[in-house]
C-alpha positions in Angstrom: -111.1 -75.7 -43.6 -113.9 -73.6 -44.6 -113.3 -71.8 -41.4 -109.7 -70.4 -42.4 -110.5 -69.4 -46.1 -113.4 -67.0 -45.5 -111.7 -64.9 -42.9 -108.2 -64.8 -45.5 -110.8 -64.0 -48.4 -112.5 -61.6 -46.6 -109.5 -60.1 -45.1 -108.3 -59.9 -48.9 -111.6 -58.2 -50.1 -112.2 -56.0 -47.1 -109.2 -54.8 -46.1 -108.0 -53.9 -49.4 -104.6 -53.0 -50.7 -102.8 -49.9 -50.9 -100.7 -49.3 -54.2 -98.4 -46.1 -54.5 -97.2 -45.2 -57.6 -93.1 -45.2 -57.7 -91.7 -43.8 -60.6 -87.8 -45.2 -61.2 -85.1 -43.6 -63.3 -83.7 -45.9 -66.6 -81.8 -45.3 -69.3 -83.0 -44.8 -72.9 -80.6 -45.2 -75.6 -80.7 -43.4 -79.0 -83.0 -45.7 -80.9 -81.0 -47.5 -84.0 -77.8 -49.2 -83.8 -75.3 -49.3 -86.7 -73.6 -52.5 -86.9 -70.8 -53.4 -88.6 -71.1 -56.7 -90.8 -67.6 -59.0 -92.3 -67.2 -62.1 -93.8 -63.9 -64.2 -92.4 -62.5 -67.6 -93.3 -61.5 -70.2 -91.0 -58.5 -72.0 -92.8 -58.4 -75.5 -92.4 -54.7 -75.5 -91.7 -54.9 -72.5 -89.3 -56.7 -74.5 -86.4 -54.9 -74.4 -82.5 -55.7 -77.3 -80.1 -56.9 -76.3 -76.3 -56.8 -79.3 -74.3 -55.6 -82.6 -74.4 -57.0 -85.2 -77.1 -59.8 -87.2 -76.1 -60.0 -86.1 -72.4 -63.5 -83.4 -71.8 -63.4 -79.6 -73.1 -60.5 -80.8 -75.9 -61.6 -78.3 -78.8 -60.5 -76.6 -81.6 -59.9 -72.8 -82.3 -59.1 -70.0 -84.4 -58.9 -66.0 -83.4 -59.5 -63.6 -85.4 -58.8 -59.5 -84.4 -61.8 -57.2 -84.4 -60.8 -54.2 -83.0 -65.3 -53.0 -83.7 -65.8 -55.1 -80.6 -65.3 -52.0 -77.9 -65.6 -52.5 -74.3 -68.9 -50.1 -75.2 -70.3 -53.1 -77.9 -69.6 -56.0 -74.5 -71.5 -53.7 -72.4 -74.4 -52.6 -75.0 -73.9 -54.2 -78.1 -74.4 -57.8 -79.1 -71.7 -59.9 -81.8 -73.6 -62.3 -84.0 -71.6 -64.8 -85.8 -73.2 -67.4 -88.6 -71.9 -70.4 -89.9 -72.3 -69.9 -93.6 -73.1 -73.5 -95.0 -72.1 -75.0 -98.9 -75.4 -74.2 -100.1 -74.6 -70.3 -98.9 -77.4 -70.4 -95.8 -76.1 -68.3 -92.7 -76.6 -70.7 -89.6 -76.3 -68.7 -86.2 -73.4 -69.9 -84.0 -73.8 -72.3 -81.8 -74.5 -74.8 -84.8 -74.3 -78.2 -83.7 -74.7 -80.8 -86.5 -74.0 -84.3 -87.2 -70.3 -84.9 -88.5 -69.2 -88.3 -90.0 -65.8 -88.8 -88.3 -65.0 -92.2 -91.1 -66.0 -94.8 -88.1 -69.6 -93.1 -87.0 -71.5 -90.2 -87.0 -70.8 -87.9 -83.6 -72.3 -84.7 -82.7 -70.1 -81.1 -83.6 -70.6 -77.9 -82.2 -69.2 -74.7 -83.6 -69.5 -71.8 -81.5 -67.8 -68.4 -80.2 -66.0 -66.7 -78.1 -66.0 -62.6 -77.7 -63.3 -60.3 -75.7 -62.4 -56.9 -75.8 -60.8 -56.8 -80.0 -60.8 -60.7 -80.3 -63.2 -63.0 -81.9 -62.4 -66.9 -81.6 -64.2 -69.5 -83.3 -64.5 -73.1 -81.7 -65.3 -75.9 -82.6 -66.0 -79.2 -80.3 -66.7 -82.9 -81.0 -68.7 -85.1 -78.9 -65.9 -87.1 -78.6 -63.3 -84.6 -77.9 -60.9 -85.6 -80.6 -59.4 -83.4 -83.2 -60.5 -83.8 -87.0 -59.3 -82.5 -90.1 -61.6 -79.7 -91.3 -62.4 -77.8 -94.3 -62.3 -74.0 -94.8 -65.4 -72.2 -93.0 -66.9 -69.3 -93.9 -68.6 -67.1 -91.4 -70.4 -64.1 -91.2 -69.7 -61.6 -88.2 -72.2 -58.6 -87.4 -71.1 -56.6 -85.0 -74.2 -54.3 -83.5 -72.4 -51.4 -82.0 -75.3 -49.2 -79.8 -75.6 -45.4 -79.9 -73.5 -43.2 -78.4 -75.9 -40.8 -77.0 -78.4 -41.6 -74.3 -80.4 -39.8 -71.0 -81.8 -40.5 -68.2 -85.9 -40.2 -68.2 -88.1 -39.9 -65.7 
């Protein structure tokens, strides 16, 4: 064993390693983005169904029209959307927390969806029933990147 690992160390040491320095071309974006910040509630009445009770990815949904999320905010921008709780804290989406459905407690995930103009909230049980929900409040912040940008060297 000793025999392989000093020639391989000494090849390593003695024969050394040549390094060339490449220089690549990327994109730097105008530092700052503005972003665009609204508060929407998710009626309790207003909820679709996707899916068929009880079988897997049965959920919940509401949409909501955005027209700030621009092809340009998918490509560079982010969407950020909080769960805003009853004691007024912002919870960022996915928010999965215990819900008491009257026979146990099961697991609930809210979460989002972004397109092109839409925004849909979701939410899914562990179970994959549908329950009767309150209003939810959400907060929705749009981060929409700078326009102008150049290549650098």
């Amino acid at each position: 064993m000793k025999k392989i690992i000093i020639p391989v160390i000494a090849t390593l040491l003695l024969g050394g390693c040549e390094f060339h320095d490449t220089y690549e071309t990327y994109e730097v974006v105008k530092q700052g983005t503005d972003m665009f910040v609204d508060y929407i509630e998710a009626k309790s009445g207003d909820w679709h169904i996707s899916g068929r009770v009880g079988d897997p990815g049965c959920y919940v949904y509401q949409e909501f029209i955005f027209d700030e999320i621009t092809q340009n905010v998918l490509d560079k921008g982010a969407v950020l959307v909080y769960y805003i709780d009853g004691d007024n804290r912002d919870n960022i989406l996915p928010y999965v927390f215990p819900f008491d459905n009257g026979n146990e407690i099961i697991m609930q995930n809210v979460r989002y969806e972004v397109e092109k103009g839409i925004l849909t909230i979701v939410i899914e049980w562990q179970d994959f029933r549908r329950y009767d929900q309150s209003n939810y409040d959400f907060k929705v912040c749009i981060l929409q990147p700078g326009s102008k940008s150049s290549n650098k060297k």
